[in-house]
Structures are given as structure tokens and as C-alpha cells.
C-alpha positions as a LaTeX table, in Angstrom:
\begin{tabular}{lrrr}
\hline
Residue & $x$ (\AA) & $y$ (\AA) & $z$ (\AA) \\
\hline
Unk1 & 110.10 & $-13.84$ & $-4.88$ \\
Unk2 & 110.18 & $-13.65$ & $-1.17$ \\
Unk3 & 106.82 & $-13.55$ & 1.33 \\
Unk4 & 105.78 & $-13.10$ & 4.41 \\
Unk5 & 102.52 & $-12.99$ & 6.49 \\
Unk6 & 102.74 & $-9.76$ & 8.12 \\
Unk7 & 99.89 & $-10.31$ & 10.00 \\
Unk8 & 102.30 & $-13.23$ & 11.74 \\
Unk9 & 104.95 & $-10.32$ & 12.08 \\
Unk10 & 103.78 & $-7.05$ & 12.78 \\
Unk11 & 101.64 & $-5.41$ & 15.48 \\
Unk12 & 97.96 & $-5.80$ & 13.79 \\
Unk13 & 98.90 & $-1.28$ & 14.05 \\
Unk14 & 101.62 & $-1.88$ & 11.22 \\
Unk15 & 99.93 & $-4.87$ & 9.33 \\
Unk16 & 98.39 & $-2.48$ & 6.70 \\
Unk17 & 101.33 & 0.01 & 6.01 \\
Unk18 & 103.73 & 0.37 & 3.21 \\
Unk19 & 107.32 & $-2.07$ & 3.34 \\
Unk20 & 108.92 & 1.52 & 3.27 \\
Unk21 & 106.76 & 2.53 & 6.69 \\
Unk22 & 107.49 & $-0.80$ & 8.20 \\
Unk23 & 110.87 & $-0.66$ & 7.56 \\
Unk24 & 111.00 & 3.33 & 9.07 \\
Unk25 & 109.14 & 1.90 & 12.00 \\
Unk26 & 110.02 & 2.05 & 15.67 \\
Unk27 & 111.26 & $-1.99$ & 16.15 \\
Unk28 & 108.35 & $-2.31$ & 18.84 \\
Unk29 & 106.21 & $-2.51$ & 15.43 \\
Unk30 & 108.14 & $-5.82$ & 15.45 \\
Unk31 & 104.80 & $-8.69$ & 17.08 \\
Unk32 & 106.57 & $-9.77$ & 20.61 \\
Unk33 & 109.24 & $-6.44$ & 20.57 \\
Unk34 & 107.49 & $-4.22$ & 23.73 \\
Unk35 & 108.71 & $-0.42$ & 23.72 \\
Unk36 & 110.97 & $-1.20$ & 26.40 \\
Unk37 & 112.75 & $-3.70$ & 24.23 \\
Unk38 & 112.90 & $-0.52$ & 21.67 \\
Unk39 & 114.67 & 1.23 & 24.47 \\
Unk40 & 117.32 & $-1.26$ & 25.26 \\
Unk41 & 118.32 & $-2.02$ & 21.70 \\
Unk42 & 118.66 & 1.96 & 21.07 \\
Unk43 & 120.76 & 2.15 & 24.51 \\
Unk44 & 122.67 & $-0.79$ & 23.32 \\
Unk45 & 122.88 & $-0.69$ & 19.72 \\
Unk46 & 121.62 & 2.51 & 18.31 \\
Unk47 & 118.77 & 0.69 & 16.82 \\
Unk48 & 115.68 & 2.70 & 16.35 \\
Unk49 & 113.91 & 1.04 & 13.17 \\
Unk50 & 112.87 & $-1.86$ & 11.68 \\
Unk51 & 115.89 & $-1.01$ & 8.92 \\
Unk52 & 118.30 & $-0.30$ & 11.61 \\
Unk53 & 117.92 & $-3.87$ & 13.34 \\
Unk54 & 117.60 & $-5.95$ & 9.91 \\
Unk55 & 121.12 & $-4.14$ & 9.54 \\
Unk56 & 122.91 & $-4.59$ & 12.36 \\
Unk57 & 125.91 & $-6.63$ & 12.68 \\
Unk58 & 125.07 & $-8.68$ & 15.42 \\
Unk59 & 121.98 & $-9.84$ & 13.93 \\
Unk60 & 123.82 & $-10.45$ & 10.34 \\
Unk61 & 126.57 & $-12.47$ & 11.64 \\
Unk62 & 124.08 & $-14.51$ & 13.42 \\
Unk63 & 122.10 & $-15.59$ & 10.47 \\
Unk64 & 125.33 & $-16.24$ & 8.50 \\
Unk65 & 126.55 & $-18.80$ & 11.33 \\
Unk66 & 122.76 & $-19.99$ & 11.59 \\
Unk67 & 122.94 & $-20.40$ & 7.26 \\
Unk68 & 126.78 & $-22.07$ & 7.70 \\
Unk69 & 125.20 & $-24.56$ & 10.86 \\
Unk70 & 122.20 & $-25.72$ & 8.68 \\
Unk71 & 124.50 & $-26.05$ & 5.35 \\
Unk72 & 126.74 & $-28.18$ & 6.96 \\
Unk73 & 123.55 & $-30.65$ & 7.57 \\
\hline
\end{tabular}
């Protein structure tokens, strides 16, 4: 099973909340993501949760070439 710190993650706001409120959050809920990063990835992407950027293309096609880089190693 999967783990994370959320305290390493999230804004200490969000640390305490439910995975399904994290993931319905606005993505400044997101440690080092300001509301004005929020903004620009909703004007550029449509992204306005959590969900919406762990679901985005961009971001998946990134990991996948990140996971086919490191298995190559």
C-alpha cells in the first residue's frame, strides 16, 4: 500500500482533511502551488482540483517518460 506524508505535501490548511477533500481541493492546497499558480493552470489547462491536475495529460505523459528514463537505467 502506497503513503505519503501529507504534512510534506499539503498546505498545513489541508493536512487534516479527508483524501476525497484533498482531492476536490483548489490545487493551491498543493505546499509550493500559490493561488496565482491555481489561476494559470485553470487559464491554461482547465485545472481546478487536486483530481483535475493528477489527471491531466501533460502531467501523465510526463511521469510515463520519467518511469521509461529511469527503467532504462
Amino acid at each position: 500500500m502506497a503513503s505519503i506524508d501529507l504534512n510534506k505535501v499539503l498546505d498545513k490548511a489541508w493536512a487534516d482533511k479527508s483524501l476525497p477533500e484533498i482531492l476536490a481541493a483548489p490545487v493551491d492546497a498543493l505546499k509550493g502551488v500559490s493561488e496565482r499558480d491555481g489561476e494559470l493552470l485553470k487559464e491554461a489547462f482547465g485545472v481546478k482540483t487536486v483530481a483535475d491536475l493528477a489527471h491531466l495529460k501533460y502531467v501523465r505523459w510526463a511521469q510515463a517518460l520519467s518511469a521509461l528514463d529511469a527503467a532504462s537505467k
